[in-house]
N, CA, C and O atoms as CSV, one atom per row, in Angstrom:
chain,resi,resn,atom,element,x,y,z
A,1,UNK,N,N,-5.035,-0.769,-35.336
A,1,UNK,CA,C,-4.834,-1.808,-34.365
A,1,UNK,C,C,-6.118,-1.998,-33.567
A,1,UNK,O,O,-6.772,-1.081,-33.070
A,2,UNK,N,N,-6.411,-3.340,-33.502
A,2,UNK,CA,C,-7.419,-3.655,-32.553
A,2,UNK,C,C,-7.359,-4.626,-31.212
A,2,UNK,O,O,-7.185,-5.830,-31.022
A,3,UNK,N,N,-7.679,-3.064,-30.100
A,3,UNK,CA,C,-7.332,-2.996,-28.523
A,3,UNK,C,C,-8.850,-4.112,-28.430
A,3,UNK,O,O,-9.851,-4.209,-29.140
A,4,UNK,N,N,-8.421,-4.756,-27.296
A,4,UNK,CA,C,-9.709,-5.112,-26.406
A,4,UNK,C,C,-9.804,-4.292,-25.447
A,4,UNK,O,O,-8.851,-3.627,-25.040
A,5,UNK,N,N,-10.849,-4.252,-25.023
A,5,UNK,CA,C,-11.400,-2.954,-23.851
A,5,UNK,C,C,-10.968,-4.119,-22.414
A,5,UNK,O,O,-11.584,-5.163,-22.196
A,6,UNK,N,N,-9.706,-3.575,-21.527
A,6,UNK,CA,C,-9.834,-4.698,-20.565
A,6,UNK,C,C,-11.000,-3.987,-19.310
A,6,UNK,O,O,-11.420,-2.871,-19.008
A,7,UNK,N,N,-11.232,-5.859,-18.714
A,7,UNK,CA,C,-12.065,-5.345,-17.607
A,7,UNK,C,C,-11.717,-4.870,-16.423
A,7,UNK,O,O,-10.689,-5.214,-15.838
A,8,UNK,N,N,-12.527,-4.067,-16.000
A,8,UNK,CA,C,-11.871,-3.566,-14.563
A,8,UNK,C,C,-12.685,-4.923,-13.628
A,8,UNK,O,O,-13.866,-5.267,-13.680
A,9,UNK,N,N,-11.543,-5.500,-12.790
A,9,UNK,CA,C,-11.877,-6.637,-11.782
A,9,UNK,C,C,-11.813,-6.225,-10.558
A,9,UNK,O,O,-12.397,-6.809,-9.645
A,10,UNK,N,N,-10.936,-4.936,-10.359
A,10,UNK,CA,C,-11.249,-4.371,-8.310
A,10,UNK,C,C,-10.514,-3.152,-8.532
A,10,UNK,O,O,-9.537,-2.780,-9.182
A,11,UNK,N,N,-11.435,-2.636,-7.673
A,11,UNK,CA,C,-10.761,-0.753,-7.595
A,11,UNK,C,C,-10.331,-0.599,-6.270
A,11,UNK,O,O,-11.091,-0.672,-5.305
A,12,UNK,N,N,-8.951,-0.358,-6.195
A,12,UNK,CA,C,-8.912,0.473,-4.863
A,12,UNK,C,C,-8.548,1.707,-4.684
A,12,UNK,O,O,-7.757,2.037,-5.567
A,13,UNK,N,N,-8.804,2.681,-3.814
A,13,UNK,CA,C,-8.782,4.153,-3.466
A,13,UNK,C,C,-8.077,4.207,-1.886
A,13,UNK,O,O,-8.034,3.319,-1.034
A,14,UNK,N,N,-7.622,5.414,-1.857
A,14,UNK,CA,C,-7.161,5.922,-0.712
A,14,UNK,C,C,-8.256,6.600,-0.583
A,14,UNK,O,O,-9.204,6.409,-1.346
A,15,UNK,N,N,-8.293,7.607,0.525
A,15,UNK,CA,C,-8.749,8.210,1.334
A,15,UNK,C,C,-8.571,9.638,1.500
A,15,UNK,O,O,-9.180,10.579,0.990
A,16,UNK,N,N,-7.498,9.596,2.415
A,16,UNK,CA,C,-7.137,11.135,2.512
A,16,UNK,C,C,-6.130,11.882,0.856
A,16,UNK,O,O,-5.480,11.464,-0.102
A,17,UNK,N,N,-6.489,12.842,1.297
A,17,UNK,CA,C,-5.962,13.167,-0.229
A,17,UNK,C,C,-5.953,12.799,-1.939
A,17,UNK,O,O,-5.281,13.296,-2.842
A,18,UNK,N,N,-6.960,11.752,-1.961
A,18,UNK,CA,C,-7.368,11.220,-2.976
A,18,UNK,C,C,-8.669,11.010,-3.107
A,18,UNK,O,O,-9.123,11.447,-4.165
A,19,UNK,N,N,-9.654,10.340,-2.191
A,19,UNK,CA,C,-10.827,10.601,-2.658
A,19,UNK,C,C,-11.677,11.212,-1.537
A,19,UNK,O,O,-12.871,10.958,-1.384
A,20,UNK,N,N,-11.053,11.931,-0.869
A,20,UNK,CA,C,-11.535,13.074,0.674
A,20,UNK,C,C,-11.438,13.969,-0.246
A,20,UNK,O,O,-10.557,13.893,-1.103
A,21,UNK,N,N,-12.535,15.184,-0.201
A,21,UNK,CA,C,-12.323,16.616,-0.176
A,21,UNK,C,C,-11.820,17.133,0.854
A,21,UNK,O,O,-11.503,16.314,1.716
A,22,UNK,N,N,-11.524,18.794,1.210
A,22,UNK,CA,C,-10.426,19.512,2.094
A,22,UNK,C,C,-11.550,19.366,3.246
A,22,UNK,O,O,-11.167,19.939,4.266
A,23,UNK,N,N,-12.545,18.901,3.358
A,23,UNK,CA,C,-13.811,19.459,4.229
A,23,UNK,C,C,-13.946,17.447,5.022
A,23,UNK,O,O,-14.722,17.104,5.914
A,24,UNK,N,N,-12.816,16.438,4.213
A,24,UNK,CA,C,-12.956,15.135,4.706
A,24,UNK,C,C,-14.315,14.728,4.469
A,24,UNK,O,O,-15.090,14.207,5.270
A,25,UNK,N,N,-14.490,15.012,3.348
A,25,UNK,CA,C,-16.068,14.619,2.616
A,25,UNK,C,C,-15.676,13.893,1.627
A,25,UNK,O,O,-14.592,13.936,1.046
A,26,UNK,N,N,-16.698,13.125,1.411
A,26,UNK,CA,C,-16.305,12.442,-0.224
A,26,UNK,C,C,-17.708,12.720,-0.951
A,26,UNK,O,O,-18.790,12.242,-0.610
A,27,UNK,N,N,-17.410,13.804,-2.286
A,27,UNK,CA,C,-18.694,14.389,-2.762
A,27,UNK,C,C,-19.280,13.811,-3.320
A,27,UNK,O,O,-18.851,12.786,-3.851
A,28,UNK,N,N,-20.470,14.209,-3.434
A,28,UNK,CA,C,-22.063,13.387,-4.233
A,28,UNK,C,C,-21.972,12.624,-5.393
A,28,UNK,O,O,-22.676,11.628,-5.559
A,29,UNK,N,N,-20.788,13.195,-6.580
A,29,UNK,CA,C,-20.524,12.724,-7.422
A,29,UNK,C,C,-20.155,11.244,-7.381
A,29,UNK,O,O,-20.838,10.271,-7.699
A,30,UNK,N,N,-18.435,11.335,-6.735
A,30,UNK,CA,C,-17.712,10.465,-6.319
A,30,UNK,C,C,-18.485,9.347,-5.519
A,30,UNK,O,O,-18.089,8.193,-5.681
A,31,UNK,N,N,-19.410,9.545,-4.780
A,31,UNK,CA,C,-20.203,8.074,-4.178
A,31,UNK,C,C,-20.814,7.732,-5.322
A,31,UNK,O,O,-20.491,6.602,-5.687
A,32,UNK,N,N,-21.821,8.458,-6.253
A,32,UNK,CA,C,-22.520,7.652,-6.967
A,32,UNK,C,C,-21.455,6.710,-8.013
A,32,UNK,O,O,-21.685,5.508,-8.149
A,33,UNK,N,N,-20.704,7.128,-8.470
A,33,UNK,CA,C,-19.697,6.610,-9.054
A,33,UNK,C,C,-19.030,5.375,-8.499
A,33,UNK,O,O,-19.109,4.202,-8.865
A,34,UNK,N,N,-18.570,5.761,-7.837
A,34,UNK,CA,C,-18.258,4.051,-6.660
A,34,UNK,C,C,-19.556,3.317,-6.127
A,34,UNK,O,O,-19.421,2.283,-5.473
A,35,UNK,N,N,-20.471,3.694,-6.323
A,35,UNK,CA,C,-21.549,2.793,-5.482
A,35,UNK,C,C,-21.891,1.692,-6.987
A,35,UNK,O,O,-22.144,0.493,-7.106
A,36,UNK,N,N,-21.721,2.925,-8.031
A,36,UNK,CA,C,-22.322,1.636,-9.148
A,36,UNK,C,C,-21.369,0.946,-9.677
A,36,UNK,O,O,-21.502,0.418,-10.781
A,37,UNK,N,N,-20.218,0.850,-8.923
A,37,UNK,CA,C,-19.233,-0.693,-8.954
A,37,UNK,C,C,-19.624,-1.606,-8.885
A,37,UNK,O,O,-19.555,-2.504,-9.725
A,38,UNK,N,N,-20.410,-1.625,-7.322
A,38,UNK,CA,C,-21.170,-2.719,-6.644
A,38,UNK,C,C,-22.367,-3.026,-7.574
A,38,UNK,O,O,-22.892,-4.139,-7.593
A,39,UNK,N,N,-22.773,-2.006,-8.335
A,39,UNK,CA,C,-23.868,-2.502,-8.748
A,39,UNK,C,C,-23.546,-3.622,-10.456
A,39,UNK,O,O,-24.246,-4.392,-11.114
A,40,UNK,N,N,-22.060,-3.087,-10.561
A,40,UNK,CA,C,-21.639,-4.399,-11.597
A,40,UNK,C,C,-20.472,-5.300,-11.173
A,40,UNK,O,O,-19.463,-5.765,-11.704
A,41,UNK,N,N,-21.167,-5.340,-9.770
A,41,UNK,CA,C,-19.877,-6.372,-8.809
A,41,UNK,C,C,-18.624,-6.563,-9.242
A,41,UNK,O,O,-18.024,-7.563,-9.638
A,42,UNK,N,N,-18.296,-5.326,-9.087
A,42,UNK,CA,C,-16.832,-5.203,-8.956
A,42,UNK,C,C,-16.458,-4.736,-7.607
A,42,UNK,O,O,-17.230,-3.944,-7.067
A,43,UNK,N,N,-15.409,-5.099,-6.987
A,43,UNK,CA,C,-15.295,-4.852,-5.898
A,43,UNK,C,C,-13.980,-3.785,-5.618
A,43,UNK,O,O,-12.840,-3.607,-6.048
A,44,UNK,N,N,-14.906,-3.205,-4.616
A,44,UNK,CA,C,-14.115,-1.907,-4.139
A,44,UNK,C,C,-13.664,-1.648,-2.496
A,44,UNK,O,O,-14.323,-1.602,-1.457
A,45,UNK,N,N,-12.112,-1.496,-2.819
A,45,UNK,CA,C,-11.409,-1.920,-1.687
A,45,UNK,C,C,-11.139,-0.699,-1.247
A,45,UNK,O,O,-10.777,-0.171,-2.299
A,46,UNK,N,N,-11.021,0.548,-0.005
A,46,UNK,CA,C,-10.461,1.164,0.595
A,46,UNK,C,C,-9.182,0.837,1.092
A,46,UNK,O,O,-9.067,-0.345,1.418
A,47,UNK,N,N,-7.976,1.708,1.273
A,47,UNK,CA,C,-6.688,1.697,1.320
A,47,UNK,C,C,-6.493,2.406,2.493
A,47,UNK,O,O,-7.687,2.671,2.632
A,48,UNK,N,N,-5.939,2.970,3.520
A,48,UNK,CA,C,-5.918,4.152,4.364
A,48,UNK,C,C,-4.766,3.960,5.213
A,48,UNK,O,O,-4.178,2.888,5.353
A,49,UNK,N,N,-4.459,5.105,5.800
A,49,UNK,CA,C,-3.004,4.677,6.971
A,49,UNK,C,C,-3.904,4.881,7.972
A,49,UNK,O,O,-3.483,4.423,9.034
A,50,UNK,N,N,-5.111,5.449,8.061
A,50,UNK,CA,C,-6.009,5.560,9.638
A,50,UNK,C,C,-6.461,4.206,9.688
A,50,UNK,O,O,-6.641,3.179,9.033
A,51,UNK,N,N,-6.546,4.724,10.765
A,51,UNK,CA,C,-6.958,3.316,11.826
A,51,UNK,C,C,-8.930,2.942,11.004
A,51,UNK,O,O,-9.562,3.588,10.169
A,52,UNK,N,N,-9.195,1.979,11.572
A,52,UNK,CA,C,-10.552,1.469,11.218
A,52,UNK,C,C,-11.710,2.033,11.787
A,52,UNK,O,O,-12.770,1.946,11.168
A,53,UNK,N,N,-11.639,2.793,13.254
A,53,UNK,CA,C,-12.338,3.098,13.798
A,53,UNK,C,C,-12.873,4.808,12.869
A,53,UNK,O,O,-14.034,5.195,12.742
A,54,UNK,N,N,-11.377,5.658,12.266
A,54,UNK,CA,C,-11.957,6.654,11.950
A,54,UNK,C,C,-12.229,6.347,9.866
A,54,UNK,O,O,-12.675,7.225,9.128
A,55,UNK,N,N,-11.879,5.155,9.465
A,55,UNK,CA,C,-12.315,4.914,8.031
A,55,UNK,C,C,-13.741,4.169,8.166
A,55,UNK,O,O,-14.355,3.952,7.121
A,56,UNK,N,N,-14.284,3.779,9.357
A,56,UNK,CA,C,-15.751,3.436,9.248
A,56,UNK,C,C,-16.627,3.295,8.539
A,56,UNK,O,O,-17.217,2.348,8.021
A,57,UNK,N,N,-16.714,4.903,8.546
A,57,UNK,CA,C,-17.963,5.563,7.992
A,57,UNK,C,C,-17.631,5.584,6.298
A,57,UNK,O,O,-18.638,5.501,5.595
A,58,UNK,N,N,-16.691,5.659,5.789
A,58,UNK,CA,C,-16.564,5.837,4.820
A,58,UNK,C,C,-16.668,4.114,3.935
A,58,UNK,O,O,-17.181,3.920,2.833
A,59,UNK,N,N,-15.976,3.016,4.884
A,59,UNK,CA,C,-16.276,1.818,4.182
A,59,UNK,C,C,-17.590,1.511,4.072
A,59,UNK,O,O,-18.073,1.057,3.034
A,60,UNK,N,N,-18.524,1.831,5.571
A,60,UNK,CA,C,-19.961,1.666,5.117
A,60,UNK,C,C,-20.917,2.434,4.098
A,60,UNK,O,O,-21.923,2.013,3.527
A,61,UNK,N,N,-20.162,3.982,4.025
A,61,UNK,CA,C,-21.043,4.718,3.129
A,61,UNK,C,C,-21.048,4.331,1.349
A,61,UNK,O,O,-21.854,4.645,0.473
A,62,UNK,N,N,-19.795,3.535,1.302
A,62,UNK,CA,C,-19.354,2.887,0.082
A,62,UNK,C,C,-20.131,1.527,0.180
A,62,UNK,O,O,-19.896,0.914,-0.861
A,63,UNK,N,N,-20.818,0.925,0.858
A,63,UNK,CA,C,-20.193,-0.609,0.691
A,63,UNK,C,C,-19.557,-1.550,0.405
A,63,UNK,O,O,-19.877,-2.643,-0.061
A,64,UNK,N,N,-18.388,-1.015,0.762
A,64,UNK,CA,C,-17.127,-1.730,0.224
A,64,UNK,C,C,-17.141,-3.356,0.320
A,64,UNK,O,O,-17.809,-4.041,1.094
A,65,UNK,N,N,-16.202,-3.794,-0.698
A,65,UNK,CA,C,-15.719,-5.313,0.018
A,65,UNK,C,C,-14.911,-5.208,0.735
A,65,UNK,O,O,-14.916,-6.106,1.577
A,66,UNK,N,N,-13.801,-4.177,0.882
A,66,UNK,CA,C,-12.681,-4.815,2.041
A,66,UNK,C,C,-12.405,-3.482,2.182
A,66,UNK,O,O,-12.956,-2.552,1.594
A,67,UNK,N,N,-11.302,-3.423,3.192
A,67,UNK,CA,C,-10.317,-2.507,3.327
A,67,UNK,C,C,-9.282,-2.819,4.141
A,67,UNK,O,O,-9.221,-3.674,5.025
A,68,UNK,N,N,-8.368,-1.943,3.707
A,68,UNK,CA,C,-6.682,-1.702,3.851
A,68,UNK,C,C,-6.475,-0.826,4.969
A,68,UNK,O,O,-6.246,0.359,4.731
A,69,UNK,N,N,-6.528,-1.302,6.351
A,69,UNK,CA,C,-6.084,0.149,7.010
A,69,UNK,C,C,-4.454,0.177,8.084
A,69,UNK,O,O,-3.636,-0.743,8.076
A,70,UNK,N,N,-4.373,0.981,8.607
A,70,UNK,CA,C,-3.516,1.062,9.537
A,70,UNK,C,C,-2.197,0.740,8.866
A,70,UNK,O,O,-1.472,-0.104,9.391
A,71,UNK,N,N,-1.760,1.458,7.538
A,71,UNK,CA,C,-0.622,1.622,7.183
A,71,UNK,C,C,-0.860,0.274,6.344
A,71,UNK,O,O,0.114,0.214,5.594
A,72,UNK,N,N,-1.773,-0.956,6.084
A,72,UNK,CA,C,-1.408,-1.914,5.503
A,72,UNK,C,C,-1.320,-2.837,6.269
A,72,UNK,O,O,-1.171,-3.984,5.848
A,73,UNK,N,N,-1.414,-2.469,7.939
A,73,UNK,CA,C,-1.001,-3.923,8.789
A,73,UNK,C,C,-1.984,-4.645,8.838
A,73,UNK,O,O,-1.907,-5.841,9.121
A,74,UNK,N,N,-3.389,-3.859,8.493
A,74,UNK,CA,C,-4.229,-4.927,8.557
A,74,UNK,C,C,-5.539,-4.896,7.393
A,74,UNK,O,O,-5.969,-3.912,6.793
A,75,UNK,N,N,-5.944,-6.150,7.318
A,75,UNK,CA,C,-6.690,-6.384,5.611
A,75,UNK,C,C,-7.994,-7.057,6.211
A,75,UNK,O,O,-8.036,-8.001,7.001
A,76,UNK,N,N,-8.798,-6.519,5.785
A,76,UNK,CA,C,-10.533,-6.957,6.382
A,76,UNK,C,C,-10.943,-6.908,4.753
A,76,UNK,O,O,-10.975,-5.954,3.975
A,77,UNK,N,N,-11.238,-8.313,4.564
A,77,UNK,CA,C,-12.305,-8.499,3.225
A,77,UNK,C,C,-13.749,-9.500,3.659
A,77,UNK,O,O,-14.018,-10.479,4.356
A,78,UNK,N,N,-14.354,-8.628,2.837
A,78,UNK,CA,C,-15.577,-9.514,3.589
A,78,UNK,C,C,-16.005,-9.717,4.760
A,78,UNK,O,O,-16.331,-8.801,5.515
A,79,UNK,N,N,-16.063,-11.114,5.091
A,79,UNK,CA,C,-16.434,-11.326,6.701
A,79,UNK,C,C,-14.728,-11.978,7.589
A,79,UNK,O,O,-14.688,-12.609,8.645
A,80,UNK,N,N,-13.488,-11.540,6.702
A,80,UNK,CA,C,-12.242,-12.061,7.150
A,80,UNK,C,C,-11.285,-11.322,7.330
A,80,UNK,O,O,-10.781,-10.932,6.277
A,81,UNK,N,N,-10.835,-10.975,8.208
A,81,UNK,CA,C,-10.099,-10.015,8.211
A,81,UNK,C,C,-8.210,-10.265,8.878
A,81,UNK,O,O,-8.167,-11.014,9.854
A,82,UNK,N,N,-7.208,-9.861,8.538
A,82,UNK,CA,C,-5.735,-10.473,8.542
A,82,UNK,C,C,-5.228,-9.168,9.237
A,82,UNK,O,O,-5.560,-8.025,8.926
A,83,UNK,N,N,-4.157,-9.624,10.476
A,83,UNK,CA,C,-3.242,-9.082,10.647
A,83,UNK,C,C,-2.035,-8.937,10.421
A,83,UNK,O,O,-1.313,-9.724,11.034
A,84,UNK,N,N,-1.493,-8.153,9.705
A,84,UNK,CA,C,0.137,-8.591,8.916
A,84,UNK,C,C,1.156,-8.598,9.882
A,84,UNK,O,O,2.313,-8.866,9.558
């Protein structure tokens, strides 16, 4: 049988417990890996139940396109961001 390889069009990740180590690090590996999303513009969305103030650092250390925080109530893509 012949599969087509589908494309990946957007990744999203959680945070705690998924792509945090126990130390709330996200290791050397794991960034280079997500950074070269961006570098085949695909876009990568953060997910989180924390608030925005403490997922910050982690959307900027990614350069994410968007993120998901505060349980989902609220959605920041780009330069737009929604309150549910």
């Amino acid at each position: 049988m012949d599969e087509k390889r589908k494309e990946i069009k957007i990744v999203f990740t959680d945070l705690d417990g998924t792509l945090l180590d126990d130390n709330k690090e996200i290791s050397a590996f794991s960034k280079d890996v997500l950074l070269k999303l961006r570098e085949k513009q695909i876009p990568l969305i953060l997910s989180t139940a924390r608030i925005y103030q403490t997922a910050e650092r982690f959307y900027e250390a990614l350069q994410c396109s968007g993120i998901v925080y505060c349980s989902g109530a609220v959605v920041k893509y780009g330069d737009r961001k929604s309150v549910v």
